[in-house]
ROMITI-354622 format. One record per residue: x, y, z of N, C-alpha, C, O, CB in turn. Coordinates in Angstrom, 3 decimals, m for minus. Glycine has a CB too. Example, Ala and Ser with C-alpha at 12.3 -4.5 7.8 and 13.67 -1.06 7.14 Angstrom:
BEGIN
SITE        n_x        n_y        n_z       ca_x       ca_y       ca_z        c_x        c_y        c_z        o_x        o_y        o_z       cb_x       cb_y       cb_z
SITE     13.190     m5.690      7.800     12.300     m4.500      7.800     13.200     m3.300      7.800     14.236     m3.319      8.465     11.308     m4.473      9.046
SITE     12.850     m2.250      7.080     13.670     m1.060      7.140     12.900      0.030      7.870     13.409      1.138      8.039     14.084     m0.598      5.725
***
This chain:
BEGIN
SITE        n_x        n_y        n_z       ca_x       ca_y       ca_z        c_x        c_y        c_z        o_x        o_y        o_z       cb_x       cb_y       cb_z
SITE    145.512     71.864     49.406    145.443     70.925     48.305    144.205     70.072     48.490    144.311     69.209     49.361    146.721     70.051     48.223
SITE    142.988     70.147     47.806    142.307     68.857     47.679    142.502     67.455     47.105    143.550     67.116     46.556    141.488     69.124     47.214
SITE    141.548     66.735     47.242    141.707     65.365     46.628    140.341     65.217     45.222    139.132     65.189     45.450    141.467     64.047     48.143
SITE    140.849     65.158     44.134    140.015     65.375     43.247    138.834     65.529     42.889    138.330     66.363     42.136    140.146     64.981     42.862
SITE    137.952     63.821     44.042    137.001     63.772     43.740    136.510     63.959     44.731    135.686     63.117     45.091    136.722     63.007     43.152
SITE    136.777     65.129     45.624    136.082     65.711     46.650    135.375     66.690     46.241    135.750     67.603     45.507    136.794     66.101     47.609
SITE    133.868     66.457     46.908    133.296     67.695     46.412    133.424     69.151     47.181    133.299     68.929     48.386    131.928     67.391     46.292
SITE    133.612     70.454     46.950    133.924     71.519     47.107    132.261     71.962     47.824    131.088     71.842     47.469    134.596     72.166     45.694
SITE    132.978     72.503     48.971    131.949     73.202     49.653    132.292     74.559     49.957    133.380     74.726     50.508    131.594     72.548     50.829
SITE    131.632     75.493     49.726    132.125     76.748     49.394    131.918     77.398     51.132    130.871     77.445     51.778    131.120     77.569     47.928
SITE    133.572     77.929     51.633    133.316     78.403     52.736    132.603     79.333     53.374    132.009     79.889     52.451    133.978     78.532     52.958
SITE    132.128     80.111     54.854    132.030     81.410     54.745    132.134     82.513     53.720    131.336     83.260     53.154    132.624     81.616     55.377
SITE    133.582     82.293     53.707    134.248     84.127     53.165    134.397     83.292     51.820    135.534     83.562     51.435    136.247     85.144     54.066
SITE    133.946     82.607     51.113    133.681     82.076     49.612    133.120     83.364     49.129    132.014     83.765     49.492    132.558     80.661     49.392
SITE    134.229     84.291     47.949    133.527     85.475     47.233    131.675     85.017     46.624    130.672     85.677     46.891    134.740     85.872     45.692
SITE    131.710     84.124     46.044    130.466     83.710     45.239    129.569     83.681     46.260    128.498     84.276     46.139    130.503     82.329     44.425
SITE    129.866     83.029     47.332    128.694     82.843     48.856    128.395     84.127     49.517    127.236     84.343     49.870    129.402     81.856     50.275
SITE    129.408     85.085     49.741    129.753     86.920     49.940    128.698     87.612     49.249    127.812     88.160     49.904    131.338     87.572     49.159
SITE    128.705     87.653     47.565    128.033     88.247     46.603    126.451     87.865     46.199    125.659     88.567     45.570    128.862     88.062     45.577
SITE    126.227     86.414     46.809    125.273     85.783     46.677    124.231     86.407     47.821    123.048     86.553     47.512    125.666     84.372     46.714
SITE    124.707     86.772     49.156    124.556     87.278     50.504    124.048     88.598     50.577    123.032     89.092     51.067    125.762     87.246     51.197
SITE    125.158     89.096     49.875    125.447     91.182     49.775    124.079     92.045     49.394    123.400     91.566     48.486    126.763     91.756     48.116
SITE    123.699     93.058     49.901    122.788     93.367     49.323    123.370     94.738     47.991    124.448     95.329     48.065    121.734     93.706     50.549
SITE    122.716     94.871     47.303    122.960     95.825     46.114    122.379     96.920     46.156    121.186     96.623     46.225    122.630     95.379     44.937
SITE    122.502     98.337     46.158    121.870     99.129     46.204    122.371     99.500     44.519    123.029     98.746     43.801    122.027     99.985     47.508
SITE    121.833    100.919     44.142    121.732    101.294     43.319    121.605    102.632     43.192    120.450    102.961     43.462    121.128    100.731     42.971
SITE    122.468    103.780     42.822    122.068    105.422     42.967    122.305    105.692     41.949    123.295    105.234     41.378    122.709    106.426     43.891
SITE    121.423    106.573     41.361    121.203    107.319     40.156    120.545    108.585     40.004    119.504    108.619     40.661    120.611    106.616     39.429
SITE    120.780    109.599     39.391    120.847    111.091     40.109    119.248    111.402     40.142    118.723    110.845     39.178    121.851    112.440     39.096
SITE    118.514    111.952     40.761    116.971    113.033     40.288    117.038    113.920     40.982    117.381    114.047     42.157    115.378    112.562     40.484
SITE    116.523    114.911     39.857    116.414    116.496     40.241    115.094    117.046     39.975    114.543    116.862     38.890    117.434    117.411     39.421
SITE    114.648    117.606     40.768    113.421    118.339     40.930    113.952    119.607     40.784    114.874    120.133     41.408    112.618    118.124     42.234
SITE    113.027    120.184     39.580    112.834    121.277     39.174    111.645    121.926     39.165    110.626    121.333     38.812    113.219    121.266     38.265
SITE    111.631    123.082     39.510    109.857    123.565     39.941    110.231    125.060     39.281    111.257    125.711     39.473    109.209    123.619     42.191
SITE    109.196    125.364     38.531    109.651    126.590     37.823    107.947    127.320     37.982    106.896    126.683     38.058    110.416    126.231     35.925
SITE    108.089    128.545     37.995    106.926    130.089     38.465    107.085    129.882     39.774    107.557    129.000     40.492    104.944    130.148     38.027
SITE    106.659    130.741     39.878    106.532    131.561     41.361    105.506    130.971     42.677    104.275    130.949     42.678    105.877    133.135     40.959
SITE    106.284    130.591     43.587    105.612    130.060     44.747    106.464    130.532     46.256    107.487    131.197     46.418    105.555    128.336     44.511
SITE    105.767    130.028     46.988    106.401    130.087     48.513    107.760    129.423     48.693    107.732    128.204     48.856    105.430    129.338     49.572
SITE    108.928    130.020     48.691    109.704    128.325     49.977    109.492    127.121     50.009    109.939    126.130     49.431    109.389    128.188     51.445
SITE    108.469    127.405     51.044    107.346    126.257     51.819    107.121    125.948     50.622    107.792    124.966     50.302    105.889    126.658     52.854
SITE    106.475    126.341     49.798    105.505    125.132     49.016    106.554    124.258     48.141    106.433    123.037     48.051    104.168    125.890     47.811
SITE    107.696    125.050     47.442    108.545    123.885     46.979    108.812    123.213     47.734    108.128    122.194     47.631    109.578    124.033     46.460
SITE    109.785    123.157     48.890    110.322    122.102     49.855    109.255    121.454     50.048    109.562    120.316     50.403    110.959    122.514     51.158
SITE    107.611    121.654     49.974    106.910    120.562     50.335    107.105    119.433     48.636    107.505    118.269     48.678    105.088    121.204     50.874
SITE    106.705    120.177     47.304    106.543    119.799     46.751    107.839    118.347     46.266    107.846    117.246     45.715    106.112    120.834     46.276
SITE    108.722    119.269     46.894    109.886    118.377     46.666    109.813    117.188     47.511    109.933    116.056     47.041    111.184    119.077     46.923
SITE    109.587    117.463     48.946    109.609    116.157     49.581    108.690    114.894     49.112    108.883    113.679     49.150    109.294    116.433     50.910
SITE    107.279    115.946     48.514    106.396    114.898     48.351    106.867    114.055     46.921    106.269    113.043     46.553    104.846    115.539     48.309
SITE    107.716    114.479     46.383    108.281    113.785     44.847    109.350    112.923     45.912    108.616    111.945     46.054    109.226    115.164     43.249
SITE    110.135    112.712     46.460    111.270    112.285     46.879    110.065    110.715     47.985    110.227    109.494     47.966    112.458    113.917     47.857
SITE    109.351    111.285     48.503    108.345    110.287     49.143    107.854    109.541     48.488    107.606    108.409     48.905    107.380    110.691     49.709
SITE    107.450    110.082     46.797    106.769    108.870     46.380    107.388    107.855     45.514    106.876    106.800     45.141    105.680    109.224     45.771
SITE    108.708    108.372     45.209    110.070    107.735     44.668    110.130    106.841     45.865    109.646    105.725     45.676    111.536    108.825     44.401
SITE    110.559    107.051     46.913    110.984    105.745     47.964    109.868    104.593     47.825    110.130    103.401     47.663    111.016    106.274     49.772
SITE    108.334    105.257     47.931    107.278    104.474     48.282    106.927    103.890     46.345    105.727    103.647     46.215    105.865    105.608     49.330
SITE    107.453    103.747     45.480    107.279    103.197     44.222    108.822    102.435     44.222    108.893    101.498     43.427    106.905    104.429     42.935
SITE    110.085    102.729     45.031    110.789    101.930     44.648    110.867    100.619     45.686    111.542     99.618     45.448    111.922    102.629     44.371
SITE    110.254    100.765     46.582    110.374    100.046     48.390    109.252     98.869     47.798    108.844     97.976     48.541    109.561    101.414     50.289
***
């Protein structure tokens, strides 16, 4: 029970102080599609290098 005109200090485990704290991520699908004829190798490179520059444009 408080006393009315006490002011409220929001504890630790205060949800609003929690959410204020939390970090947020965010996932949302991408697909690499590579169409004619190549190596293996060269897609899996091509792919990594799309997936590398997604991290390094969202970071």
């Amino acid at each position: 029970m408080s006393i009315p005109d006490e002011e409220h200090v929001p504890s630790p485990q205060d949800p609003d102080t929690l959410m204020a704290e939390s970090q947020v991520d965010y996932y949302f699908p991408v697909e690499v599609v590579l169409v004619g004829d190549s190596t293996q190798e060269m897609k899996d490179d091509i792919v990594q290098d799309v997936w590398n520059a997604l991290y390094r444009a969202l970071g």
